[in-house]
C-alpha positions as CSV (number, residue, x, y, z in Angstrom):
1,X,0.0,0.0,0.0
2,X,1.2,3.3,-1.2
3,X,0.9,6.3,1.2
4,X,1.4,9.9,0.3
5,X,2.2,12.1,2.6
6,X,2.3,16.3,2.9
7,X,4.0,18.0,5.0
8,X,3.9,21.8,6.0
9,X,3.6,22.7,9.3
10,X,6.6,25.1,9.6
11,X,9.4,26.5,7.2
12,X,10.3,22.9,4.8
13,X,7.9,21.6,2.4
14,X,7.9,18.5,1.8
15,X,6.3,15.1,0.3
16,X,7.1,11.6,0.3
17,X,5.3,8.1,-0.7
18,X,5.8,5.2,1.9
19,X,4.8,1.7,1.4
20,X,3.4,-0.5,4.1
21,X,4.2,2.5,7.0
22,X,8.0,1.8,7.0
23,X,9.4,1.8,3.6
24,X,10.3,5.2,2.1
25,X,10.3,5.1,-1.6
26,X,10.9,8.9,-2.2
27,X,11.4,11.6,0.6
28,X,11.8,15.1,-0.6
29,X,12.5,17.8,1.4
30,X,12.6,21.4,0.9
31,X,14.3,24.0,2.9
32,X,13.9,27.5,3.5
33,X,16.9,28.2,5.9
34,X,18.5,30.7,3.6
35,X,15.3,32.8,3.3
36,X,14.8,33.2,7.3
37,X,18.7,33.2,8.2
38,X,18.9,37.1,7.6
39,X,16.1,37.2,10.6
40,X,17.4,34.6,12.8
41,X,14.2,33.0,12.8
42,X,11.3,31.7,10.6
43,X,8.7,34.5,9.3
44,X,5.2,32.9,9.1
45,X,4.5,35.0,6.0
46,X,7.4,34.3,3.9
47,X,7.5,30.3,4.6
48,X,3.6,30.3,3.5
49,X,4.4,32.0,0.4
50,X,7.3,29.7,-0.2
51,X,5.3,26.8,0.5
52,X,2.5,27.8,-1.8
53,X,5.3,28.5,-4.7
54,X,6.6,24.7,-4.3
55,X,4.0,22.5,-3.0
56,X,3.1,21.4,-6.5
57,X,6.7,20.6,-7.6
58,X,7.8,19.0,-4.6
59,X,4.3,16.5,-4.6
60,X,5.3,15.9,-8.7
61,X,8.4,15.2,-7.7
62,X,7.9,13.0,-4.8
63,X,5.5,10.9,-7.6
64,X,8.4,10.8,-10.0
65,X,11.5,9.5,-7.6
66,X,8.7,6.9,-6.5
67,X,8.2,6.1,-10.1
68,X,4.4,5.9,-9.9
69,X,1.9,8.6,-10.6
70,X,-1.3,9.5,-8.4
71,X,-3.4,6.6,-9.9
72,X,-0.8,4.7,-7.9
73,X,-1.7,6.3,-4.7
74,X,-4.1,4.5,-2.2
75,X,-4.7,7.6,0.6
76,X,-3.3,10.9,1.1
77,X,-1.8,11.7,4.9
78,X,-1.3,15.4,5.5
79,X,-0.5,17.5,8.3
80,X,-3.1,19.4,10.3
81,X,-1.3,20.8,12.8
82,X,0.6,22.3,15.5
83,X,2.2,24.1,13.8
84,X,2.0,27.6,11.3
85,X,-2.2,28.6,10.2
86,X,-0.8,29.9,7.0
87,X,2.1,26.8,6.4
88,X,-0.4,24.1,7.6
89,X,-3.3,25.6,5.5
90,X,-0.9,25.3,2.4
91,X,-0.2,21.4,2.8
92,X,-4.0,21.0,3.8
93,X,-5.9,22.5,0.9
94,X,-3.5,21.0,-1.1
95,X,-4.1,17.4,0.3
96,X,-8.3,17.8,0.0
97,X,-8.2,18.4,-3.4
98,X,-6.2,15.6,-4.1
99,X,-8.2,13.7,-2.2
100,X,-11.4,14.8,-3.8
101,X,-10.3,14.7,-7.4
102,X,-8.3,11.4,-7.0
103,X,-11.6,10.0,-5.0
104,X,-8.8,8.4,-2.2
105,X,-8.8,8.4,1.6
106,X,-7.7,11.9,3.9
107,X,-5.9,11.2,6.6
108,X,-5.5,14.4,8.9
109,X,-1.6,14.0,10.7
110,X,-0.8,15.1,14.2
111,X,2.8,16.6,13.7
112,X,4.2,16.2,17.1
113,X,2.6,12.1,16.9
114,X,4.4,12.2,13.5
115,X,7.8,12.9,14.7
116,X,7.3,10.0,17.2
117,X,6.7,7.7,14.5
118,X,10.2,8.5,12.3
119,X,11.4,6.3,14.5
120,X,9.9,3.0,13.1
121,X,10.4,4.1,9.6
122,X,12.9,1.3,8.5
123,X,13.3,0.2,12.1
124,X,11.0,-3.1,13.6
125,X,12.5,-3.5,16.8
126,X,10.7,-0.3,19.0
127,X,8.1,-1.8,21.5
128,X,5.4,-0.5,23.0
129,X,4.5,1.2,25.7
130,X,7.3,4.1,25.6
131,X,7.8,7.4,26.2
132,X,8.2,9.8,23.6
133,X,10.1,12.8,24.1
134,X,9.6,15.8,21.0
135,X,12.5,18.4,21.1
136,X,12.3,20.8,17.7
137,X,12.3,24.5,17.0
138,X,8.7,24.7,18.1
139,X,8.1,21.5,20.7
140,X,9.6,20.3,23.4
141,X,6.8,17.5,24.9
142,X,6.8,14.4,26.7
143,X,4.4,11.6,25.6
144,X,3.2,8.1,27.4
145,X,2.7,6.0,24.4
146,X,0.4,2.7,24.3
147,X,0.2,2.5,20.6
148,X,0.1,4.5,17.1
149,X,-3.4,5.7,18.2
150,X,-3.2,6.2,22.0
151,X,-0.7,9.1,23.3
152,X,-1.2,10.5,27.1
153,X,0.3,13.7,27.6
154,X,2.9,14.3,30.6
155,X,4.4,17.9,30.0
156,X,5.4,20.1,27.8
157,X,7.8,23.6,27.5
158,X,5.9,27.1,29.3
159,X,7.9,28.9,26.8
160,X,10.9,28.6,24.5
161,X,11.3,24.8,23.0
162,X,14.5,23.7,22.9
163,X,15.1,24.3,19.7
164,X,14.3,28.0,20.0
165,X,16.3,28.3,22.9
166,X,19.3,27.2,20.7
167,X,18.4,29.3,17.6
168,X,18.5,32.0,20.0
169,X,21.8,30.9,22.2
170,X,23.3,31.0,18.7
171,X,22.3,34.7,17.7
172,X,23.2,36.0,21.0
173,X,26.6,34.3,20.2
174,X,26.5,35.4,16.4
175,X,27.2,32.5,15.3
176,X,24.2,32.3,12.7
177,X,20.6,30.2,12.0
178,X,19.9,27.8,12.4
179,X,21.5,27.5,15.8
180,X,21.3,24.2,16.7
181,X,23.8,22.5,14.3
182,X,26.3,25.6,14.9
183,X,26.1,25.2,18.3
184,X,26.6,21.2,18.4
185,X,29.7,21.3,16.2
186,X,31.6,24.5,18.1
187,X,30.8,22.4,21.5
188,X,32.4,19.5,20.4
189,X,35.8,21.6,21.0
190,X,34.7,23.4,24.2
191,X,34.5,22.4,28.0
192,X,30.5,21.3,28.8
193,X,31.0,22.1,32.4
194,X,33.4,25.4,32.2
195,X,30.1,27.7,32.8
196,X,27.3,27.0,35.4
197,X,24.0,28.2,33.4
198,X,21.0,27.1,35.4
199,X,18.7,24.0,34.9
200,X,15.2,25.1,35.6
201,X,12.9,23.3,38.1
202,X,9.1,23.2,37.7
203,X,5.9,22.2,40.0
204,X,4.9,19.3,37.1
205,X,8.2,17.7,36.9
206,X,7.6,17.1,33.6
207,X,7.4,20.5,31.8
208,X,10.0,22.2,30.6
209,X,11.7,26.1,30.4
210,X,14.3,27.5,28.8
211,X,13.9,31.4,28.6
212,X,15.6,31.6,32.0
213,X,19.0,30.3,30.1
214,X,18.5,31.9,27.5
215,X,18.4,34.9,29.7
216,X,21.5,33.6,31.2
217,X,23.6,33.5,28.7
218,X,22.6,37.4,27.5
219,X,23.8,38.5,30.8
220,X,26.8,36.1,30.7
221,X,27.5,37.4,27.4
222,X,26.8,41.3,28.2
223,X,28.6,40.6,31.4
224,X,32.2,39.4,29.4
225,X,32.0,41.8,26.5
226,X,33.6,41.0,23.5
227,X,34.1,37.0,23.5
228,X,37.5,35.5,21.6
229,X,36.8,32.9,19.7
230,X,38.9,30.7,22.6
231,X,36.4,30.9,25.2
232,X,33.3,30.3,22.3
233,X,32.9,26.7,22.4
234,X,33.1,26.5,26.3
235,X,30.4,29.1,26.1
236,X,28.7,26.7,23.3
237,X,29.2,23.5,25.3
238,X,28.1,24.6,28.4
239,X,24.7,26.3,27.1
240,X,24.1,23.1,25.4
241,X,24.7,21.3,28.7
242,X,22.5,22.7,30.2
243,X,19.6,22.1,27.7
244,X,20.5,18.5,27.3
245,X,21.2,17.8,30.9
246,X,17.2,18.6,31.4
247,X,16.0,16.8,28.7
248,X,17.7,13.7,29.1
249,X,16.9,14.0,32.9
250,X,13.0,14.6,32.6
251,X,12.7,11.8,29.9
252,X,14.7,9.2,31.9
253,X,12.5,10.3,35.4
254,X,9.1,10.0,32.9
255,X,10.3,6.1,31.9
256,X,10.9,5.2,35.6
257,X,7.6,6.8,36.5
258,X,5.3,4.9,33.6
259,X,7.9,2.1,34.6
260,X,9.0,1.5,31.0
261,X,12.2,0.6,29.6
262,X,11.7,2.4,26.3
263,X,12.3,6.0,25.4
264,X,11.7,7.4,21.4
265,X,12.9,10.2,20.5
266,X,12.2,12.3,17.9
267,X,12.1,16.4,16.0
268,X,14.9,18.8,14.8
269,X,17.0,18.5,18.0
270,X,17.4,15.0,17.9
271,X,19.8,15.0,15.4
272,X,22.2,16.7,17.7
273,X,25.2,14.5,18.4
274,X,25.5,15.4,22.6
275,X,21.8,14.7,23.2
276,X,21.7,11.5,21.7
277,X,25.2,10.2,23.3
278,X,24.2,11.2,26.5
279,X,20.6,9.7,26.5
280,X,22.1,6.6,25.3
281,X,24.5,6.6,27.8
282,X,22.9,7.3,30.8
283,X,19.8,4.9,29.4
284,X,22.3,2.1,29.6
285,X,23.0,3.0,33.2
286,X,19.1,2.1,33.9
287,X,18.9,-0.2,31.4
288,X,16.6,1.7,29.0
289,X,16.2,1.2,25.2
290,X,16.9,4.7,23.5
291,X,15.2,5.1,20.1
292,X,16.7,7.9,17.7
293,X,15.4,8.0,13.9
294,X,17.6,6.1,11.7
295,X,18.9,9.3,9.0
296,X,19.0,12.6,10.2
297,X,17.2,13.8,7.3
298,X,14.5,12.3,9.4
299,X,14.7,14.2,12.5
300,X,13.7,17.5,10.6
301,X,10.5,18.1,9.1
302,X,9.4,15.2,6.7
303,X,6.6,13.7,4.7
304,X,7.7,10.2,5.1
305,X,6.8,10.0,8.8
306,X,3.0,12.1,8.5
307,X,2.6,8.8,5.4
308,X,4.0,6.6,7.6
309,X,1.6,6.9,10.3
310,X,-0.8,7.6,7.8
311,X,-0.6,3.9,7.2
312,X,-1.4,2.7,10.7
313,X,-4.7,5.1,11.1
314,X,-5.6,4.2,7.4
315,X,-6.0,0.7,8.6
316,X,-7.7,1.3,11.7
317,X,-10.3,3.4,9.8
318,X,-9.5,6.7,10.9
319,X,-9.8,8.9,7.8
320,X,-10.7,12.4,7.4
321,X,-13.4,14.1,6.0
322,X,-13.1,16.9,3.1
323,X,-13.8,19.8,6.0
324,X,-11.2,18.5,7.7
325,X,-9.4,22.0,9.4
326,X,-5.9,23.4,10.7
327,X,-5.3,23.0,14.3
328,X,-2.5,25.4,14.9
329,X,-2.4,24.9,18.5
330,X,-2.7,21.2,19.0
331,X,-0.8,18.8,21.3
């Protein structure tokens, strides 16, 4: 069974066609990091535009590296949010009237659930229950997962997701956008633990903040002055500490607590190298299985896990209907 999938909750367009919810047959992705860099951040309006622009030419070609054509299609998965109104209303309009014209199944996508489920694309061995742990520019949640339908929330960021708090650590730093990557390689040469910047420490022990770093390392930076580029990647290493040392914490302390030995991870950040060696690390220390998608490609933005788990809901009969609407602000 062939699955299309859209995808355009944020700043990357992108389709793919999956078959049988783990093999990708054609993935493509489009990015829009050169047209948000001079902002250090994404603007809604521009990556709508964008999206609007290539949506057409990246579904054609998603068809053509798949070597099929929409007659070959059997349902259409498509992302309905969190995520962007304008970005998700792109992808979503665009996935109705395939779905009416081509008379196929909709299958409305939960972004964040999505994200989860890159993890099983081209992997068989994940089990549930687990706990799912999403860390991207816009998410930083903890799941309790029972199966590809059933996902009990346990906490969530109160303001900057991880991935934020890095695109901004970066442009306080002036290293550039996105942050993330820039900051992972630079820390690789620096010291983690040569700067104390705080962890913070909620009533739900689950949730998550990072404007108080963020905030930390302004004043830390105001506070120096000019930094040489010697003392940038102990700077860099130690603000990413500190935003790994939480997540890996709170995920570990959520598996104990749902007494599971499984934790998935998946989004943007999960493709940086210090967060995945030190969940894996310190999961083997409480013998915990620690899932990270298999290609990076997949951490970011991506059709091929909204048709993957397309698949699964397709086959428990959860389809869409043609009024089928954005939900921006979804969990």
């Amino acid at each position: 069974m062939l699955i299309l999938g859209i995808e355009t909750s944020c700043d990357e367009t992108s389709a793919s066609i999956v078959k049988d919810g783990t093999i990708i047959v054609s993935n493509i992705i489009t990015s829009q990091d050169k047209i948000h860099a001079p902002f250090g951040g994404v603007v809604p309006e521009l990556a709508s535009r964008e999206q609007l622009e290539s949506i057409g030419w990246v579904v054609k070609e998603a068809l053509n590296k798949a070597n099929t054509k929409f007659s070959g299609i059997d349902a259409i998965a498509v992302t309905y949010g969190p995520g962007l109104a304008g970005s998700l209303l792109i992808g979503v309009e665009f996935a109705k009237t395939l779905s009416y014209s081509l008379s196929i199944p909709l299958i409305g996508i939960n972004h964040i659930h999505a994200h989860l489920y890159a993890n099983f694309l081209g992997q068989h061995n994940i089990e549930f229950p687990y706990i799912g742990l999403v860390i991207s520019g816009g998410h930083t949640s903890l799941f309790y997962v029972e199966d590809f339908m059933t996902y009990s929330f346990l906490g969530q960021t109160r303001d900057d997701a991880c991935g934020e708090a890095f695109d901004k650590g970066a442009q306080i730093l002036n290293l550039g956008y996105p942050g993330g990557p820039l900051i992972d390689r630079i820390s690789k040469k620096g010291n983690l633990s040569a700067i104390k910047f705080p962890r913070a420490h909620l009533e739900n022990k689950f949730d998550f903040s990072f404007s108080g770093l963020k905030t930390s390392l302004l004043r830390y930076v105001e506070k120096k002055g000019k930094i040489s580029k010697k003392e940038l990647p102990d700077i860099a290493a130690s603000f990413q500490e500190a935003i790994v040392d939480v997540l890996v914490k709170k995920a570990i302390l959520a598996a104990e607590y749902k007494k599971t030995d499984t934790i998935v991870v998946g989004g943007g950040v999960s493709a940086n190298s210090r967060i995945r060696g030190k969940l894996e690390e310190e999961g083997k220390k409480k013998n915990l299985k620690i899932h990270f998608p298999n290609e990076l490609k997949l951490c970011t933005d991506n059709g091929a896990m909204v048709a993957g788990l397309g698949y699964w809901m397709l086959k428990e009969g959860k389809t869409s209907s043609l009024d089928l609407d954005i939900q921006p602000n979804i969990f």
